[in-house]
C-alpha positions as CSV (number, residue, x, y, z in Angstrom):
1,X,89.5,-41.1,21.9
2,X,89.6,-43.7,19.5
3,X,93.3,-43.0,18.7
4,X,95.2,-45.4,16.5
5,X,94.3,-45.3,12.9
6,X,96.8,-47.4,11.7
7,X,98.3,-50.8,12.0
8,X,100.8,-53.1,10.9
9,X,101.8,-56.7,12.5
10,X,99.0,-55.5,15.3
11,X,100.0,-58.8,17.0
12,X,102.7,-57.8,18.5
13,X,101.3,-55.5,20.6
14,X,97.7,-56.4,20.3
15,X,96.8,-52.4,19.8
16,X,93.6,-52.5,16.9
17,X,92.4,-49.4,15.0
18,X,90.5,-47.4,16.7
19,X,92.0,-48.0,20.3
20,X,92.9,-45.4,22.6
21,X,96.8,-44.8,22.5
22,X,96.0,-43.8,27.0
23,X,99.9,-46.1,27.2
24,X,101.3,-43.1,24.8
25,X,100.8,-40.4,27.4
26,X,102.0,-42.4,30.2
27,X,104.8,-44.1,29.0
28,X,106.0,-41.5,26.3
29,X,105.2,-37.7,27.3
30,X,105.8,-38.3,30.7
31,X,109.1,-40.3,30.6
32,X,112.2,-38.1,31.9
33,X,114.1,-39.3,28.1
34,X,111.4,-38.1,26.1
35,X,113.2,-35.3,24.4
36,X,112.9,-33.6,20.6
37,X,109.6,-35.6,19.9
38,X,111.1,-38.9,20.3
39,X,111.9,-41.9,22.6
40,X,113.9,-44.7,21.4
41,X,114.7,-47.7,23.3
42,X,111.9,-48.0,26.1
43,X,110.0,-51.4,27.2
44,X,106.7,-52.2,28.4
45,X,104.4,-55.6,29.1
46,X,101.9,-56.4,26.8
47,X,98.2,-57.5,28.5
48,X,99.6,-61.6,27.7
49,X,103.2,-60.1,29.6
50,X,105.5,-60.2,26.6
51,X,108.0,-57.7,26.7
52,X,107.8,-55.4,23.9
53,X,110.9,-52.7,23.0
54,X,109.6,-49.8,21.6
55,X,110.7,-46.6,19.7
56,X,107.9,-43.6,19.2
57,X,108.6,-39.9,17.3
58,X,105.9,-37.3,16.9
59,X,104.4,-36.6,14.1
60,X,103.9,-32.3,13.8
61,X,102.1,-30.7,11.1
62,X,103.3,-27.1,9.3
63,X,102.2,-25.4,12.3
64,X,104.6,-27.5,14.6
65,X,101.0,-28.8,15.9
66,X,101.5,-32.9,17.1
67,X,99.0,-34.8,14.5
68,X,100.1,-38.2,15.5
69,X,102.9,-40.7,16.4
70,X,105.1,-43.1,14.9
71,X,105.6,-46.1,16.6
72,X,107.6,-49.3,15.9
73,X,107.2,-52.0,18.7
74,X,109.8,-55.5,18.7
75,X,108.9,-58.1,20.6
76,X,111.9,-59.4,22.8
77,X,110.7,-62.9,23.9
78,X,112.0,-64.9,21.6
79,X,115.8,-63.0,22.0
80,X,115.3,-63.4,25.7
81,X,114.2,-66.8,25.4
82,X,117.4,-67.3,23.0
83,X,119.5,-65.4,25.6
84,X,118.5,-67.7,28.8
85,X,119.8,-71.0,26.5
86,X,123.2,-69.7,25.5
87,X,123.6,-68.1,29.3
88,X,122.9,-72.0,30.3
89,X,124.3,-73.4,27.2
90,X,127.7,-71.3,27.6
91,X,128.1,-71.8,31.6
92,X,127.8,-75.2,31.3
93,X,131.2,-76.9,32.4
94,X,131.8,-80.3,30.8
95,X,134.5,-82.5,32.6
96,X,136.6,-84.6,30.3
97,X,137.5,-88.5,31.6
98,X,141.3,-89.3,32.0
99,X,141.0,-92.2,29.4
100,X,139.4,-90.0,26.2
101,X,141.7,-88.2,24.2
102,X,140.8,-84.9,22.1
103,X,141.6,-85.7,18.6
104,X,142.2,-82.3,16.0
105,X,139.2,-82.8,14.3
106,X,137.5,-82.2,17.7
107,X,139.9,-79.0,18.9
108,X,139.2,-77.6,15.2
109,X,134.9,-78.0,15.9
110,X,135.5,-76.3,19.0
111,X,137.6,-73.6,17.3
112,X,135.4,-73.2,14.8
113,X,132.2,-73.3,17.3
114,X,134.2,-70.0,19.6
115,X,135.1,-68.2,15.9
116,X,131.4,-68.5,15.1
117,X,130.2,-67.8,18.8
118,X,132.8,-64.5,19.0
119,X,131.5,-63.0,15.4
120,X,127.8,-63.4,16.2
121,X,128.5,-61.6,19.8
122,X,129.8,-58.7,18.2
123,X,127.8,-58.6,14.7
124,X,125.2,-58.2,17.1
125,X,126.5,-55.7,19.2
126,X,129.1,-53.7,17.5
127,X,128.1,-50.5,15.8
128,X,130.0,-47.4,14.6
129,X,129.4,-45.5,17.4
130,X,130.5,-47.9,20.0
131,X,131.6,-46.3,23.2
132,X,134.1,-47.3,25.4
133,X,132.2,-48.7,28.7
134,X,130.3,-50.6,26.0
135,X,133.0,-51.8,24.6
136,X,134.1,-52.9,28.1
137,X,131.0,-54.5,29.0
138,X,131.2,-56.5,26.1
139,X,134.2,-58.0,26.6
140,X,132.9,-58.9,29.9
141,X,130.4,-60.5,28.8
142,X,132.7,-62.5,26.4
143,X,134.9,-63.4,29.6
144,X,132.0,-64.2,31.8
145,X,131.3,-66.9,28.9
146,X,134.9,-68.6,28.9
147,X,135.1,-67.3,24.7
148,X,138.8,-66.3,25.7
149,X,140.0,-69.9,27.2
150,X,140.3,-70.9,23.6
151,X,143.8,-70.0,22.1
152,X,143.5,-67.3,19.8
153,X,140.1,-66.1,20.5
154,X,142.2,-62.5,22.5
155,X,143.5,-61.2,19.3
156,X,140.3,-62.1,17.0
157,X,137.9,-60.6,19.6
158,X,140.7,-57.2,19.1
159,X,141.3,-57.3,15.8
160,X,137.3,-57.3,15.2
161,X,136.6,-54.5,17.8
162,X,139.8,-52.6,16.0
163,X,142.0,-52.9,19.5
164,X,144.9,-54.2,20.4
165,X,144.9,-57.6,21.9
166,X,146.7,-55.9,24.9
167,X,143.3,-53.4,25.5
């Protein structure tokens, strides 16, 4: 049936009124997390194979009867595309020649740089509910990218995630 009857920002997606909503059924009602009329969180390719993260909740009438869907779709391209530069940017060793000398002005960029580096990692990935493991895997991820080679950077990264710099 001619299923979606409303649309906003259709482009990314490329879903238009009146389309069948056939990728509902198959992703959705038959996905082992669909539970209490919702699934958050899941991913599929669009038809040009962008990746699109997506989050749909019944709608039920009075009568506990489904009369529709919500759906709100984000297209991750340009955050994996961002992602892919700072995993190259970050891993990128640099070799310093014996006859240059680091100046303060230069330690204090690359201070400043790591600061602004370490608050954007967790701005971006903190939240109140913040489990452990996730906590853990965050701080990997920090590690994996050197962000604790630079003095101080330990006891920022714990005093933001409200650890001890010994955790």
């Amino acid at each position: 049936q001619a299923s979606v009857m409303f649309t906003v920002n259709h482009h990314v997606t490329g879903r238009k009124i009146g389309q069948s909503f056939d990728h509902l059924v198959k992703t959705v009602l038959q996905s082992e997390d669909f539970k209490e009329d919702y699934l958050a969180g899941y991913t599929f390719k669009t038809e040009d194979n962008r990746t699109i993260r997506s989050s749909t909740s019944l709608i039920r009438d009075s009568e506990q009867k489904v009369i529709g869907a919500f759906c709100i779709n984000f297209d991750v391209e340009a955050l994996n595309q961002m992602q892919q530069f700072m995993d190259t940017f970050l891993s990128t060793k640099v070799e310093v020649q014996e006859n240059e000398t680091t100046t303060n002005d230069d330690l204090e960029n690359v201070e400043e740089i790591v600061d602004q580096l370490i608050q954007q990692i967790i701005e971006n990935s903190v939240h109140p509910v913040m489990k452990r493991h996730e906590k853990i895997e965050l701080i990997r991820f920090m590690d994996e990218k050197g962000i604790f080679l630079m003095k101080g950077s330990v006891e920022k990264v714990a005093s933001m995630l409200g650890i001890s710099k010994v955790t």
